[in-house]
N, C-alpha and C positions, 0 to 999 in steps of 0.2 A: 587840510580839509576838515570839516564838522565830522564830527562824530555820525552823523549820517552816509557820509561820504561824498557830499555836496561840496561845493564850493573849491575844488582843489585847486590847486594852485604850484608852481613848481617852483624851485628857491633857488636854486641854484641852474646858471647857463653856460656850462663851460664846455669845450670840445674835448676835454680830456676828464678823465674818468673822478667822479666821486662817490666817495662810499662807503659804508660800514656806517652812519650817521647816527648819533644817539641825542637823545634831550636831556636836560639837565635836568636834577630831579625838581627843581621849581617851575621846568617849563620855558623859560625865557630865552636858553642857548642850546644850539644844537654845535657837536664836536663830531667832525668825521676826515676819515685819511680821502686822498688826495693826488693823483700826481700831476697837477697840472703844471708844475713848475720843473717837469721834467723827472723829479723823483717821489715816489712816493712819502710824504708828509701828514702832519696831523694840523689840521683848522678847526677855529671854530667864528661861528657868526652867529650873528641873534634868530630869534626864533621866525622871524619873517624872511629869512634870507641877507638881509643888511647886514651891515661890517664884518666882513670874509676877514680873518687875522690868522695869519700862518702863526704856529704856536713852536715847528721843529724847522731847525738851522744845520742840517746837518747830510752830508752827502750819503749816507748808509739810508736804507729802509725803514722808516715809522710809521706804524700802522694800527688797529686793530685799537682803538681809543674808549672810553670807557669813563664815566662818573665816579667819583665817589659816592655815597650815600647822602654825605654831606653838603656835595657840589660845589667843594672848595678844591677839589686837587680833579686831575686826568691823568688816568692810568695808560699806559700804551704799551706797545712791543715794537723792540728796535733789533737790529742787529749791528748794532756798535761794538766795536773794536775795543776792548781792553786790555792793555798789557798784552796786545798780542794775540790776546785767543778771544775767538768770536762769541760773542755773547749772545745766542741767541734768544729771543721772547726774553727778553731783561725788561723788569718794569722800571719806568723810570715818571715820577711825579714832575708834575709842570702845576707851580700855583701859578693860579691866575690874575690875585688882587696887584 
């Protein structure tokens, strides 16, 4: 929407839930969790809603997605499985280039 709050517009149409959404600090992409694929994940799409790209492969919980300042890396929290013992809110970097 305009900074008026005119023109909004919704970017996302999906039956199952998205959310936590943030923009990139240039503005061009927005990264948000996701479970439309049945488990909760992290995507990211351009700023208009176009090219949805699931960014996490993995059957445990990714969520809670985040910029770097630089908007070359996506911070998140998983609860992934290491050696055993659960890891939870472990940051783990996804580059994007």
């Amino acid at each position: 929407m305009h900074h008026d709050g005119t023109d909004v517009r919704r970017l996302t149409d999906h039956p199952r839930a998205d959310m936590i959404a943030r923009f990139s600090p240039d503005g061009r992409s927005i990264v948000f969790a996701s479970n439309r694929d049945g488990n909760q994940q992290v995507y990211v799409m351009n700023a208009d809603g176009s090219g949805v790209r699931r960014l996490t492969h993995t059957a445990e919980t990714n969520g809670g997605p985040a910029w770097s300042p630089d908007g070359e890396w996506i911070v998140f929290n998983s609860n992934r499985e290491c050696a055993g013992v659960l890891m939870n809110d472990r940051r783990v970097r996804v580059p994007l280039g």
